[in-house]
C-alpha positions in Angstrom: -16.3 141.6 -33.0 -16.8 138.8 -30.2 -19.4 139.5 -27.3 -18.6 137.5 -24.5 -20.8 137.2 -21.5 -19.1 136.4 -17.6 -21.3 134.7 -15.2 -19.1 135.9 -12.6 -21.6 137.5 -9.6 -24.3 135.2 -9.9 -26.6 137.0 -12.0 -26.1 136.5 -15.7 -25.9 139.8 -17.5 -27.6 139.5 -20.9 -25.5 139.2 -24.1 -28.0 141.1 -26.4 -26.9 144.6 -27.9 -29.2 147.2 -26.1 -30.3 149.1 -29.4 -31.1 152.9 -29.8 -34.5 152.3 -30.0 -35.2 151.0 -26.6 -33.0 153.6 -24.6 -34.5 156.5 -23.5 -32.8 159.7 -22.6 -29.5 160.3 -20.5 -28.7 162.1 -23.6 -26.0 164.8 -21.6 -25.0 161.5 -19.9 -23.7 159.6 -22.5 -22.2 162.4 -24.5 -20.1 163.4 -21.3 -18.5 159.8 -20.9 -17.9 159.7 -24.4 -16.2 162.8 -24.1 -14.1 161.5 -21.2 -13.2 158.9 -23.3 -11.0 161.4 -25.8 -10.2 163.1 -22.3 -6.3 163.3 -22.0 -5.5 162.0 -18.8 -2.9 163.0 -16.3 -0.4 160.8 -17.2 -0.3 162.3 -20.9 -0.7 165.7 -20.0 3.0 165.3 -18.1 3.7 164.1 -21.4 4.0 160.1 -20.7 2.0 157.2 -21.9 -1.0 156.1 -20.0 0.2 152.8 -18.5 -3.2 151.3 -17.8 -6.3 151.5 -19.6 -9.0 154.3 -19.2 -11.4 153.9 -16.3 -15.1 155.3 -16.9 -17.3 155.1 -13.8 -21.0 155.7 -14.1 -22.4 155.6 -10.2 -25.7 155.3 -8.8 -28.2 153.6 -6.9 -29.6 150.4 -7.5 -32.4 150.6 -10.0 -31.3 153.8 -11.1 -30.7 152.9 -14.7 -27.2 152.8 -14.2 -26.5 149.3 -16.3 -28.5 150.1 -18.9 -26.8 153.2 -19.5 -23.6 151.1 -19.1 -24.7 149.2 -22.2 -26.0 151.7 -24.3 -22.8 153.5 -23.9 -21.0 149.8 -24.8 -23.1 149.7 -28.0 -22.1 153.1 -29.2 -18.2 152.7 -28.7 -18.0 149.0 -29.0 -17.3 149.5 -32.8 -13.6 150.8 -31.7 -12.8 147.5 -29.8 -12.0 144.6 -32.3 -11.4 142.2 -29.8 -14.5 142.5 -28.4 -16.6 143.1 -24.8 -16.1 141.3 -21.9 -18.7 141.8 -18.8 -18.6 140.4 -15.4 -20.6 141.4 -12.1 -19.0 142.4 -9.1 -21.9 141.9 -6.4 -23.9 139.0 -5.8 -27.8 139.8 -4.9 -27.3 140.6 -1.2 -24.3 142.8 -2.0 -22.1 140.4 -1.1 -18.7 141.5 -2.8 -17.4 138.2 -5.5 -14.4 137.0 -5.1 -11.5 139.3 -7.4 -10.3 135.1 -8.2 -13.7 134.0 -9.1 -14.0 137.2 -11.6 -10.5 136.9 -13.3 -10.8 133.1 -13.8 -14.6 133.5 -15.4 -12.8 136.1 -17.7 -9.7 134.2 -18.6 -12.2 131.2 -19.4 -14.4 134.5 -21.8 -11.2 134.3 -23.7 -10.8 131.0 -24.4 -7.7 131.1 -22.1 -6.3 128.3 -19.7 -6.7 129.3 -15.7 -5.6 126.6 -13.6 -7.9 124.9 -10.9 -6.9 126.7 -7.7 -4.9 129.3 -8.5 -3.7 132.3 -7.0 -6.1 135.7 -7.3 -2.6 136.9 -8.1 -1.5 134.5 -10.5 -4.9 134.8 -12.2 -5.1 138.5 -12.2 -1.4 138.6 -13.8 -2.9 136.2 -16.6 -5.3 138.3 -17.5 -3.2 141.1 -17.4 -0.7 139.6 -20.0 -3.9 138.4 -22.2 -5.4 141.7 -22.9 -1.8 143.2 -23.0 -1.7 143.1 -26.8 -5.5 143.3 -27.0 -8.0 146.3 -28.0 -10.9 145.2 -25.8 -13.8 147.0 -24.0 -14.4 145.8 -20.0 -17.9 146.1 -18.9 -17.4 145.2 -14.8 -21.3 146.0 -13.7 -22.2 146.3 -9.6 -18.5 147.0 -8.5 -18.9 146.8 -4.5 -15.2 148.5 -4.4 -12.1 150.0 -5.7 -10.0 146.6 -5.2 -12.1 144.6 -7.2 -12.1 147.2 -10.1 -8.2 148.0 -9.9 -6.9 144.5 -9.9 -8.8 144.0 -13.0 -7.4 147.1 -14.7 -5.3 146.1 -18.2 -2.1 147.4 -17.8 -2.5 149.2 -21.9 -4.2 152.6 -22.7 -5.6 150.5 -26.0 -8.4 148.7 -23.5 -11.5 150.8 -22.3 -13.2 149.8 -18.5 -16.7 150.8 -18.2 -17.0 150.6 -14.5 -21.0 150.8 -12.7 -20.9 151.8 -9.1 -23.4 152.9 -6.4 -20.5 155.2 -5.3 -16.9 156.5 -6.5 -14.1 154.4 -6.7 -11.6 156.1 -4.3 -8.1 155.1 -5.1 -8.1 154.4 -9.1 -6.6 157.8 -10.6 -7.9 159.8 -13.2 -11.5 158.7 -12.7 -14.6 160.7 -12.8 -17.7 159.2 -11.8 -21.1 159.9 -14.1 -23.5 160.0 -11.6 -26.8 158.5 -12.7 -30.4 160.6 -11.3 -34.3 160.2 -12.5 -35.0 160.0 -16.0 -36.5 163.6 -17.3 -40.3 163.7 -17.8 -40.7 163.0 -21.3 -38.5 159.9 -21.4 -39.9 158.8 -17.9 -43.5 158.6 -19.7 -42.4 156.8 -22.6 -41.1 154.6 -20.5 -44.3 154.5 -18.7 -46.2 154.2 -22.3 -44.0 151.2 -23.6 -45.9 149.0 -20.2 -49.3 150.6 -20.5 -49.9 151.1 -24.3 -51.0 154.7 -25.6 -54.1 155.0 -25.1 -54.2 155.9 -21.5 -51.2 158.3 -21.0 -53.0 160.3 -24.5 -56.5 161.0 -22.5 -54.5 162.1 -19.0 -50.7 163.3 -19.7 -50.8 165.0 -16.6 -52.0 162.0 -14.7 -48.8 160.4 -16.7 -46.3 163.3 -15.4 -47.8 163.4 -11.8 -46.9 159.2 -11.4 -43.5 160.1 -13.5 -43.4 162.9 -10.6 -44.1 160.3 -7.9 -41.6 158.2 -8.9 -39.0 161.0 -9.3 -37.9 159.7 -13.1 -36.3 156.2 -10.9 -36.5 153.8 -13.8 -37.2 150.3 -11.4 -40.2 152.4 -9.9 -41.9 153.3 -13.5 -41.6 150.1 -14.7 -43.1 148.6 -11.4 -45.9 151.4 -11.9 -46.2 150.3 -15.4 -46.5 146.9 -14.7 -49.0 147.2 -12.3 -51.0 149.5 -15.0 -50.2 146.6 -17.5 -52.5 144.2 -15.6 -55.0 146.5 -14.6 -56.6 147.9 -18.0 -59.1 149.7 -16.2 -57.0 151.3 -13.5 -56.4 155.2 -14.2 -53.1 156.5 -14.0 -54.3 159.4 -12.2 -54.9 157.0 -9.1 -51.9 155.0 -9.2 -50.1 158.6 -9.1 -52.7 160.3 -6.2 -51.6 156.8 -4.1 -48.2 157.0 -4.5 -48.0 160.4 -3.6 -50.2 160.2 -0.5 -48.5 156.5 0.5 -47.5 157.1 4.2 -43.9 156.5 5.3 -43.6 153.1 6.1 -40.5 152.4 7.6 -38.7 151.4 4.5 -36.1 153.5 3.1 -38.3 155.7 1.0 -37.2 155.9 -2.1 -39.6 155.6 -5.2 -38.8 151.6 -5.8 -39.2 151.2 -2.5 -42.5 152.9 -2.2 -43.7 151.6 -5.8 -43.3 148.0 -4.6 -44.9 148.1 -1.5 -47.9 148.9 -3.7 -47.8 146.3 -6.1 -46.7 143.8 -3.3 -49.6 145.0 -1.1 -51.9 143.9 -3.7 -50.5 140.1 -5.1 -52.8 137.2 -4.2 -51.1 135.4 -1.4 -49.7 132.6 -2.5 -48.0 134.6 -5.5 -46.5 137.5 -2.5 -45.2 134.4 -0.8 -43.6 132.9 -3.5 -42.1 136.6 -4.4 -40.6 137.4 -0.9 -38.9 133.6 -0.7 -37.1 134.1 -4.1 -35.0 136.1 -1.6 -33.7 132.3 -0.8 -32.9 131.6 -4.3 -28.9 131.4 -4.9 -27.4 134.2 -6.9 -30.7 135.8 -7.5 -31.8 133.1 -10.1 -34.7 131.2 -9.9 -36.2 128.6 -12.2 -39.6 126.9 -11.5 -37.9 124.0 -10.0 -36.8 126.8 -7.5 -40.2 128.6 -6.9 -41.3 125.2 -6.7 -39.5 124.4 -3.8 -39.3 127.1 -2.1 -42.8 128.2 -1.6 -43.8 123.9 -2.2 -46.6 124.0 -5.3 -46.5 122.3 -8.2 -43.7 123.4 -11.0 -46.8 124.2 -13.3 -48.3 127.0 -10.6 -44.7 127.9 -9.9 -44.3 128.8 -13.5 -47.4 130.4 -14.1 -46.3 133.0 -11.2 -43.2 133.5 -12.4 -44.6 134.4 -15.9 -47.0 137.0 -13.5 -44.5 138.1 -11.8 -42.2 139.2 -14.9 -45.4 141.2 -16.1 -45.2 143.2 -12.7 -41.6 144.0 -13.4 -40.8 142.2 -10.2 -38.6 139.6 -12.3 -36.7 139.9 -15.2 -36.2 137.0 -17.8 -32.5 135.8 -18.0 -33.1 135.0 -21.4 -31.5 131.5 -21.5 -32.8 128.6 -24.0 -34.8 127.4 -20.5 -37.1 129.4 -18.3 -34.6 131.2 -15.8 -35.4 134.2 -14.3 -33.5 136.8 -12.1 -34.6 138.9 -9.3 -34.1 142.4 -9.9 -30.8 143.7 -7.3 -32.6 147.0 -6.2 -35.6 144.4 -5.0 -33.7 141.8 -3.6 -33.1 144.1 0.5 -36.3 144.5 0.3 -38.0 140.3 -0.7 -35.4 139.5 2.4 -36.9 142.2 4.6 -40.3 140.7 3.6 -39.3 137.1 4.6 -37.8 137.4 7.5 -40.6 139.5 9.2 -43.4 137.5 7.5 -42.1 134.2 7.6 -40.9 132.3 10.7 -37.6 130.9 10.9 -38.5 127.6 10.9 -40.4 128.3 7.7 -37.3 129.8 6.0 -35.0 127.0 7.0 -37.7 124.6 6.0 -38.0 126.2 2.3 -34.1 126.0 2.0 -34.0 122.4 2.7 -36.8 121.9 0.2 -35.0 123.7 -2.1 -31.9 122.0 -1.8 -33.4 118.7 -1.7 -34.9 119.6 -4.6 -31.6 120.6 -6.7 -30.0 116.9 -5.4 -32.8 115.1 -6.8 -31.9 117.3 -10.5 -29.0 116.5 -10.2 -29.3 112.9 -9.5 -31.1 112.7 -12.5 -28.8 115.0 -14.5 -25.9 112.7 -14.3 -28.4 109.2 -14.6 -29.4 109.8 -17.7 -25.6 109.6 -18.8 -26.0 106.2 -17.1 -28.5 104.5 -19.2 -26.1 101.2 -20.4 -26.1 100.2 -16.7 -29.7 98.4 -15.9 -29.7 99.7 -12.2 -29.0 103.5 -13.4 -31.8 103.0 -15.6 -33.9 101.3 -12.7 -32.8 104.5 -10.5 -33.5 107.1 -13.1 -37.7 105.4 -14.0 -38.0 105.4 -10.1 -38.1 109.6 -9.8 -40.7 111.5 -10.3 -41.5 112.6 -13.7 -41.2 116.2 -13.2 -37.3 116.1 -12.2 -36.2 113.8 -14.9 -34.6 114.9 -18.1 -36.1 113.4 -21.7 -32.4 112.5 -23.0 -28.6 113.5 -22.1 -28.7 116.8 -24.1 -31.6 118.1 -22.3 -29.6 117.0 -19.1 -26.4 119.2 -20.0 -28.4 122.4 -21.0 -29.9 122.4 -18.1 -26.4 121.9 -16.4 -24.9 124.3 -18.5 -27.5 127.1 -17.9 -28.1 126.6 -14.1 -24.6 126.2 -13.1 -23.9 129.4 -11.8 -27.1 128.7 -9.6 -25.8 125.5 -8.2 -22.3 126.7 -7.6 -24.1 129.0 -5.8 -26.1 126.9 -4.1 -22.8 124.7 -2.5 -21.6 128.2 -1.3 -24.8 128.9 0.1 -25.4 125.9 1.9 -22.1 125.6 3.3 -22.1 129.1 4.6 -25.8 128.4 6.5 -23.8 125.7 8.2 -27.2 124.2 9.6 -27.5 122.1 6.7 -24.6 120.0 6.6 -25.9 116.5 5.5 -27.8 118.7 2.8 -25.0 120.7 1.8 -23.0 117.5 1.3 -25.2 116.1 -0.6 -25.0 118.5 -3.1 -21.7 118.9 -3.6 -21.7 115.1 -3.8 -23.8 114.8 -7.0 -23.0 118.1 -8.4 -19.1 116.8 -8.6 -20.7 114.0 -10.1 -22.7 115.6 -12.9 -20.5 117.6 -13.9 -17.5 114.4 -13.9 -19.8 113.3 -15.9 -21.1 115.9 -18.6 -17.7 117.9 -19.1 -15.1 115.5 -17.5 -12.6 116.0 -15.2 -10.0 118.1 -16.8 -13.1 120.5 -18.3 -14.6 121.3 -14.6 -11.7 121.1 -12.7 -12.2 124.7 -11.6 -15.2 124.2 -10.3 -14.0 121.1 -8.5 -11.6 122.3 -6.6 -14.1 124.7 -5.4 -16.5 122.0 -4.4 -13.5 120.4 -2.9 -12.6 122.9 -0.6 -16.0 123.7 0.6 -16.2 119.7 1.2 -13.1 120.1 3.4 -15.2 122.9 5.2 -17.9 121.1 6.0 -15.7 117.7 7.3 -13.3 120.1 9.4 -16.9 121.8 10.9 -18.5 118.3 11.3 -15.7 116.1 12.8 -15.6 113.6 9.7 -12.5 112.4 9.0 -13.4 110.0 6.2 -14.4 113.2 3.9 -11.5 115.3 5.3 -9.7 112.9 3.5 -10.8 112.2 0.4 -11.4 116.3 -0.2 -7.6 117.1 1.2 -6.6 114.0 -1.5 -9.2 115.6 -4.7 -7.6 119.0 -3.5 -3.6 117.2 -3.7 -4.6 115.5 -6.8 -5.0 118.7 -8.8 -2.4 121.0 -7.0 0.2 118.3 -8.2 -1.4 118.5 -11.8 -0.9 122.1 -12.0 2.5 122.3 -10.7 1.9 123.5 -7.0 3.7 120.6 -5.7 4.8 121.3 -2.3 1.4 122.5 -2.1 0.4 119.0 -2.8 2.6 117.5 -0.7 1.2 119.1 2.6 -2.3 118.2 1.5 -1.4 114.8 1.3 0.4 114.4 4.5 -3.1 116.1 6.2 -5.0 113.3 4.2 -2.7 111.2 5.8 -3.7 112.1 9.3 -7.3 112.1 8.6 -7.2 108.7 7.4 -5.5 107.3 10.5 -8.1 109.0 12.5 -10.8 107.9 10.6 -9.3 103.8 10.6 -9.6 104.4 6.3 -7.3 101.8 4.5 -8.2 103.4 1.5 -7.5 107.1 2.0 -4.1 106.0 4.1 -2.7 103.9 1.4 -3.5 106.5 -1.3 -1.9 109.4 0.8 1.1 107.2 1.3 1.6 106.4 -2.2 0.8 110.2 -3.1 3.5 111.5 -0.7 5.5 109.3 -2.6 4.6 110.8 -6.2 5.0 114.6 -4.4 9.1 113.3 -3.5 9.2 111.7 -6.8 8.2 115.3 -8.6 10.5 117.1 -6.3 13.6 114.3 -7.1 14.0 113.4 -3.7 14.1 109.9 -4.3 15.0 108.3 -1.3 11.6 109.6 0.4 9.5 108.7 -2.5 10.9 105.2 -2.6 10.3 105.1 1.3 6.6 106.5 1.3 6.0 103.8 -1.8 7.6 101.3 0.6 5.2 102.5 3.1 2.0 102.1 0.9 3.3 98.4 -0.7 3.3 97.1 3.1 -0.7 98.6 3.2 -1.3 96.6 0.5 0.6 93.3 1.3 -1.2 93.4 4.5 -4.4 92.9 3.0 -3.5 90.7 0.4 -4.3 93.5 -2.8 -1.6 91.9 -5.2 -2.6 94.0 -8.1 -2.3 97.0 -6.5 0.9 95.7 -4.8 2.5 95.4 -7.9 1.6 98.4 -9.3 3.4 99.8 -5.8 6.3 97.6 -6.8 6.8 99.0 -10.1 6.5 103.1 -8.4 9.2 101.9 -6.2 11.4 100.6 -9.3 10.9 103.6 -11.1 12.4 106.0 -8.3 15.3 103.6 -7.9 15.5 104.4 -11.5 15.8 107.8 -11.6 18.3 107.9 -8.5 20.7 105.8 -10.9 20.4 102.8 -8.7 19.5 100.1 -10.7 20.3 97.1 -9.1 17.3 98.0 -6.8 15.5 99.0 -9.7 15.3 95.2 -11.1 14.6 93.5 -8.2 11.4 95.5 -7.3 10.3 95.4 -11.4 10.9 91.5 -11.4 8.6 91.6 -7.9 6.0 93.6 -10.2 6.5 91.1 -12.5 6.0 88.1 -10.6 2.5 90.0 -9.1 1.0 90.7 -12.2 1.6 87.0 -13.3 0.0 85.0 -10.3 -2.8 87.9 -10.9 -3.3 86.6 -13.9 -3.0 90.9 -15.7 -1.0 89.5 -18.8 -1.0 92.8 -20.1 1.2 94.5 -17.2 2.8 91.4 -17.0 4.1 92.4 -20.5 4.7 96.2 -19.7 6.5 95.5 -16.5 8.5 93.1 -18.3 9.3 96.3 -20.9 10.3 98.5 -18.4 12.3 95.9 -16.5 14.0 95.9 -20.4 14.6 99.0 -20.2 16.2 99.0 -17.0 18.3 96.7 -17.8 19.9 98.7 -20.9 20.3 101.7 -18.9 22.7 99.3 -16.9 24.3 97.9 -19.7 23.0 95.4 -20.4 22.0 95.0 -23.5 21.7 90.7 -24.1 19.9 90.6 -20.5 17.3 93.4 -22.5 16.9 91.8 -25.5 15.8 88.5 -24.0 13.5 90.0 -21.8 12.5 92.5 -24.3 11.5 89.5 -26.4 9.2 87.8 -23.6 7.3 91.0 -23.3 6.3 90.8 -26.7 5.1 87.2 -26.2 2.6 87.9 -23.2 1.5 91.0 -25.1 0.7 89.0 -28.1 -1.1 86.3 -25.5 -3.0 89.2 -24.2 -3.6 90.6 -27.5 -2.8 93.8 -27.0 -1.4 95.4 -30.6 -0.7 99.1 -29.4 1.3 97.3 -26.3 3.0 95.0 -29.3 3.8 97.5 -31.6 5.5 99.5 -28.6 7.8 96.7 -27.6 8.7 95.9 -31.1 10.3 99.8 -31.4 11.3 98.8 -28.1 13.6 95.7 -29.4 14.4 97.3 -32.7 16.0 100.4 -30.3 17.9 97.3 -28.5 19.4 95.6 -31.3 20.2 99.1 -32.6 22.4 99.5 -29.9 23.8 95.8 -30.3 24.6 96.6 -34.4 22.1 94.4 -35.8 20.7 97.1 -38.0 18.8 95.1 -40.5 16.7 93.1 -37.5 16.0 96.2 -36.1 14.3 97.2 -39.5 12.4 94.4 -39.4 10.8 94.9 -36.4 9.9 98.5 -36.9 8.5 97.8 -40.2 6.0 95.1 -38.0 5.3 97.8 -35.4 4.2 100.4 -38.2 2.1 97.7 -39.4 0.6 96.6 -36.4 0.1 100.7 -35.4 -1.9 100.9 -39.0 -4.2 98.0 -38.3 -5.1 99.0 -34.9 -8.1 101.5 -34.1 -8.0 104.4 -32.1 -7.7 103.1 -28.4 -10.2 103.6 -26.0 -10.3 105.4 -22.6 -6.8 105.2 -20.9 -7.1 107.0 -17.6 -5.4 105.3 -14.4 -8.0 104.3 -11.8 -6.7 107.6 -9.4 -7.7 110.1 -12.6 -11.3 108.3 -12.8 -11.8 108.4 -9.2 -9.7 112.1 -8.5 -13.2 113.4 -8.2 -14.7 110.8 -5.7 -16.5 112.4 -2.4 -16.5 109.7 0.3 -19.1 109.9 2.4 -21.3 107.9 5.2 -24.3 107.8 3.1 -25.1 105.0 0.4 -27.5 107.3 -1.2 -26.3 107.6 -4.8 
């Protein structure tokens, strides 16, 4: 059985199995919602299958012990699901509902499953639909902020099993019944107490240990805060943590244990620890590392990671348990860090920390993709020039680090773009974290997250009045809508790209959205208008004297006239690509435009004209000494003087091309100059 882990909300759930050992109680809990899961639902009481899978809802407040119940349930049933557990969260730290498209694509990538860069919630939703159709697989969807979220998730086969977490019911999924989650009873609320303070002092004073379990009212998050505060206070009694808590006078929070508990152990933090604490509030996704803490509260990384450590103890953090130090802040504490900093900090201050921060994450990732860089001198000149503490030792250490923070950073582009008073910041970010991850994973691997970045680019232009970027995100954005099919979709992008880059006077992006409009007609077989925008994009190019590139244009425009059946058109504009390439001096695309033009010319019918040109193609690929191109053109004539009834020649020079093919070596990286810029954010600044 596979345990898969989604990253979906922010906060990254932890992948261990919660053993019997370290559960305590909820005893009638868990043997109701197993119960509910042998429950015969409505739909089989009228005597028809159940068309979707069972729905188990276990609801309560934050803090409440309502995931870990979730999990321990998981480990008890997970034996009947072969095909494994998939979790996701719901909520991001604030409460901030995540995105039904975000969740689906996370869990489609669990299952080792294609979801295409900027699809449809719908498209994505169906997908996963159809995966677990034929599947026996458990659901685990933790923090669900509504019933849309959970229901658009919902596999439509009774064999799958949805364990939903809730602070409330879901009204509108049938045939659910909400477990709703209270205090802990006494017993397992002072073990729970014991396991942070040792034995020793709940033995001597069990009714000191029942009075603080009776001041917390059994809330889990509250006991372990208690017990963490008893942890690092050996010679604090129980008896007056219990008398303070229950003589702690309202104020003005919302009064619940946590919230009372953690006033306490906030009240009594050194200072510069309670600052750090209440600006993790800032930290995107409620993960912090002490890069973050860092920068936020600016200390050194060493005195951020000592506090973090401190903190942890408290219970005020948990460990993410990643390979690197990552922690996350608790959900049930996060309303309460952000009621802290915004009525103890000033604005300024706040705005100040999330620039720091931010800053802070550029200059990682600047690093991160750098150390990729090291053949090129100046990359290795760039990367000795930062400080010590934000570079990484070698390019493994680089993608870890990538790997594990990512849903941090991703977070951190939404972030920033949302405060929309940090703009040159924002794009900044999204500038080098493209770039990274280009760079770690490749283009195809992240385009996902690209076309995220992307479109919060084209945010950020369209807020700020910059044209330039407008364009180049609206082209990144066409780029991969064509790739995955969505071509009018493409098509519209490109003609906006178009207009950007005549209002912002950019050769570049006008040519490229010329030429692209042209590919969009070409896909959609309307060849007349993809000839005409190529024709459009050739004069560009002309006009500035770019031959290469003009005969590149020539050979796009030869190629619709191609596929329109007009080949007389077709010829001239390959022998104009022809003649390009050779005062360019490219014998290589000398030799494959001479190949097509070949091929052209048999589709006409003429097959002499084809051999003879066929022939001089392998020439200037043999001057160019280019096997794979020689090898291609000799199948190329051996097809040709198939078709003229010289069958043994033909032989001949397919027996050379195998040979040739079994010389040659694997061939390097083949991309076209648009895939290995697809990704490119233009911007004003030179800053790499």
């Amino acid at each position: 059985m596979t345990d898969q882990v989604v990253d979906t909300g922010g906060v990254r759930l932890s992948a261990h199995e919660v053993t019997e050992d370290h559960f305590l109680g909820r005893t009638r809990e868990l043997k109701e919602l197993r119960a509910d899961i042998e429950r015969a639902g409505l739909d089989t009481l009228s005597g028809r299958k159940a068309p979707r899978a069972r729905v188990l809802l276990i609801a309560g407040r934050p803090g409440s012990g309502r995931t870990a119940l979730a999990e321990e349930l998981v480990r008890q049933v997970a034996a009947r699901y072969p095909d494994g557990v998939l979790r996701a969260r719901l909520s991001e730290p604030d409460g901030t509902p995540v995105p039904v498209e975000r969740t689906a694509r996370e869990l489609l990538t669990a299952l080792e499953l294609p979801a295409a860069a900027g699809a449809a919630e719908d498209d994505l939703t169906e997908a996963l639909r159809t995966a677990l159709a034929d599947r026996r697989s458990l659901l685990l969807l933790d923090d669900a902020a509504g019933a849309e979220q959970v229901d658009a998730l919902l596999p439509d086969t009774p064999d799958c099993l949805v364990v939903a977490v809730s602070k409330g019911p879901l009204t509108g999924i049938a045939d659910v019944r909400p477990c709703t989650v209270g205090g802990l009873d006494t017993k397992s609320a002072v073990e729970l107490l014991t396991r942070h303070t040792g034995s020793v002092r709940i033995t001597v004073d069990p009714r000191a240990a029942e009075s603080l379990a009776e001041a917390c009212q059994g809330h889990p998050a509250a006991l372990v805060l208690a017990g963490g505060w008893l942890a690092a206070r050996p010679k604090a009694a129980v008896s007056d943590l219990a008398k303070r808590l229950h003589a702690a006078p309202d104020d003005g929070t919302d009064g619940t244990p946590p919230a009372r508990v953690f006033r306490h152990v906030y009240d009594e933090l050194p200072g510069p620890a309670a600052r750090i604490l209440r600006l993790l509030a800032l930290a995107p996704a409620g993960l912090v590392d002490p890069h973050t803490a860092s920068a936020l509260a600016g200390c050194s990384v060493g005195f951020a990671r000592a506090a973090l450590d401190d903190l942890v103890a408290l219970g005020l953090l948990r460990a993410a348990g990643s390979p690197l130090p990552q922690y996350e802040v608790p959900g049930c504490l996060h309303p309460h860090l952000r009621a802290l900093a915004q009525s103890q900090e000033r604005p300024a201050e706040l705005q100040l920390a999330r620039a720091r921060m931010l800053e802070r994450t550029v200059r990682l990732l600047q690093a991160c993709r750098a150390i990729t860089e090291t053949d090129s001198p100046q990359a290795r000149e760039k990367l000795n020039a930062m400080p010590r503490e934000v570079r990484f030792p070698n390019p493994r250490a680089a993608a870890d680090w990538l790997r594990v923070r990512r849903p941090a950073l991703l977070a951190s582009a939404r972030l920033a773009v949302a405060d929309g008073e940090l703009d040159t910041l924002a794009r900044r970010l999204m500038s080098q974290l493209v770039r990274a991850l280009v760079a770690h994973e490749g283009t195809q691997a992240a385009a996902p997250d690209l076309y995220g970045l992307h479109s919060l680019v084209l945010d950020v232009a369209e807020r700020r009045g910059l044209p330039r970027e407008e364009a180049a995100a609206l082209l990144n954005l066409g780029d991969v809508d064509a790739q995955t099919g969505r071509t009018r979709d493409a098509l519209a992008r490109y003609r906006s790209a178009l207009e950007a880059g005549r209002r912002a006077n950019d050769p570049y992006a006008t040519g490229r959205a010329m030429e692209s409009v042209g590919g969009a007609y070409q896909e959609l077989a309307d060849y007349d208008r993809a000839a005409d925008w190529f024709g459009r994009a050739l004069a560009e190019r002309l006009a500035r004297g770019e031959r290469e590139q003009a005969a590149r244009l020539y050979g796009r425009i030869a190629t619709a006239h191609t596929y329109a059946g007009r080949y007389g058109e077709a010829l001239r504009n390959w022998r104009a690509a022809v003649v390009g390439y050779r005062k360019g001096g490219d014998l290589a695309a000398q030799a494959r435009a001479l190949s097509e033009l070949a091929r052209v010319q048999e589709y006409a019918g003429r097959f002499e004209e084809s051999l003879r040109t066929c022939q001089e193609a392998v020439e200037w690929a043999r001057r160019a000494e280019d096997v794979r191109l020689q090898a291609a053109l000799q199948l190329r004539l051996a097809d040709t003087l198939q078709h003229l009834g010289d069958h043994a020649a033909a032989r001949l020079h397919r027996t050379a091309a195998e040979r040739m093919l079994g010389e040659e070596a694997p061939e390097g990286d083949t991309r076209s100059e648009q895939d290995r810029n697809a990704c490119e954010i233009r911007s004003a600044s030179n800053e790499d």
